[in-house]
C-alpha positions in Angstrom: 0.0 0.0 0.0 1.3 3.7 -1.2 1.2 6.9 1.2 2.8 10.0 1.1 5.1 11.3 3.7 5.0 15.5 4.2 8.4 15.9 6.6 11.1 19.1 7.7 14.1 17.7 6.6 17.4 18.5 8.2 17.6 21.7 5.7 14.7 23.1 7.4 11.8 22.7 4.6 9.1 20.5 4.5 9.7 17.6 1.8 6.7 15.0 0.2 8.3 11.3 0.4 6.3 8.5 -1.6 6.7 5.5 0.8 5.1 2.0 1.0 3.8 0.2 3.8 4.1 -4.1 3.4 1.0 -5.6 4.0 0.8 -9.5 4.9 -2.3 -12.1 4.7 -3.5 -13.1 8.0 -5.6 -14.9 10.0 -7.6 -11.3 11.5 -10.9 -12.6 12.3 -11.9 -16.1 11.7 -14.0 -17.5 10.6 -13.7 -15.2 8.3 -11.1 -15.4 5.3 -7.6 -14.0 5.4 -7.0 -10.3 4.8 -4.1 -8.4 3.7 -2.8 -6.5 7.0 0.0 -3.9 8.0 1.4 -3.5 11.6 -0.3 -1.8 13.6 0.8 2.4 15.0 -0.2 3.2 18.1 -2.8 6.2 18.2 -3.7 8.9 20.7 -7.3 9.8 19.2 -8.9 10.8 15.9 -11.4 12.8 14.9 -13.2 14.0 11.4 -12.2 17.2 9.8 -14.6 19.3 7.2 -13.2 21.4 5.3 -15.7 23.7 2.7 -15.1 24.9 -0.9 -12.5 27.5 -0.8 -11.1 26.6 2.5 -7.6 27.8 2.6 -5.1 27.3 5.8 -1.8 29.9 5.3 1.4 28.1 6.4 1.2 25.9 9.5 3.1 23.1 11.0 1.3 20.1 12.2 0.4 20.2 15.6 1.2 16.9 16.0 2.3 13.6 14.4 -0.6 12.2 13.0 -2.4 10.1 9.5 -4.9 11.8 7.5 -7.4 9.4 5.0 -9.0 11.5 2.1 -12.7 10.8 1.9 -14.1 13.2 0.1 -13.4 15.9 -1.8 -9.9 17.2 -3.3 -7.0 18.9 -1.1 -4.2 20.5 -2.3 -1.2 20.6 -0.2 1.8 22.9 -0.8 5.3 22.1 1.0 8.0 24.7 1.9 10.5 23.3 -0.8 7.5 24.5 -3.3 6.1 21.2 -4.1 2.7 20.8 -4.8 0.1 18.1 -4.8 -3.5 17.3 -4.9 -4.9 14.1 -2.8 -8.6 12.6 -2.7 -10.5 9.9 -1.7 -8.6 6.8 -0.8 -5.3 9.0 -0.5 -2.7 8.9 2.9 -0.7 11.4 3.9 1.5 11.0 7.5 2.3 14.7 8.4 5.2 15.1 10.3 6.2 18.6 10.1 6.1 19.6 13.3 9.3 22.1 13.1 10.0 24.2 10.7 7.5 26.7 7.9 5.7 23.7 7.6 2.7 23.6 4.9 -0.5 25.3 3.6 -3.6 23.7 2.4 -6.6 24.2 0.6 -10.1 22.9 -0.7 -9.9 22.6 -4.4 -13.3 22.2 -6.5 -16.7 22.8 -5.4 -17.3 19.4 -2.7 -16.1 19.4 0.9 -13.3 18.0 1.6 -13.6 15.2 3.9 -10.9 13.7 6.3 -10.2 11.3 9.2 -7.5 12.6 11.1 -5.5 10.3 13.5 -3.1 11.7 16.1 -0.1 9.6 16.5 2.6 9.8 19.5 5.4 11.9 19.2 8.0 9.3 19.6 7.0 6.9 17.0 
């Protein structure tokens, strides 16, 4: 499975890294059939996030270490290095750019953009 990551890198901007996760059939809840499964992350809490057509957010860092799943909607995400990207339904993102200018965001298109936000612990 494909996810992006948005991190500060050691020359102080935020970078987007294309990573892949392994996942592995297993056993997860019989009697039902095998599934294809990652390891698990610990969490703190989650929570939904809404974000209307021509939402913009100027440049912030990420409060916190945390997973974001695209549901709805189309986000476009600009990085301090000056990258650009757009991410929808059935996109990841990991945002790690707690330090540093961070990144800005916006709605794109006329639908809501819809998220599910995880919060992670700092030390993972």
């Amino acid at each position: 499975m494909q996810y992006v990551r948005i991190y500060t890198g050691s020359d102080g901007e935020t970078h987007f890294e294309d990573l892949e996760i392994e996942l592995t059939e297993v056993n997860f809840a019989p009697p039902a059939p095998p599934v294809q499964l990652s390891g698990f992350s610990a969490a703190t809490q989650w929570a939904f996030l809404s974000l209307p057509p021509g939402w913009e957010g100027d440049w912030h860092r990420e409060p916190g270490r945390s997973v974001l799943f695209y549901l709805a909607g189309q986000s476009e995400i600009e990085v301090s290095d000056g990258t650009v990207r757009h991410f929808g339904p059935g996109d990841v993102t990991i945002v790690e750019d707690t330090t540093g200018k961070g990144h800005r965001s916006k709605t794109v298109g006329d639908e809501t953009a819809l998220k599910a936000q995880v919060q992670m612990p700092a030390d993972e």
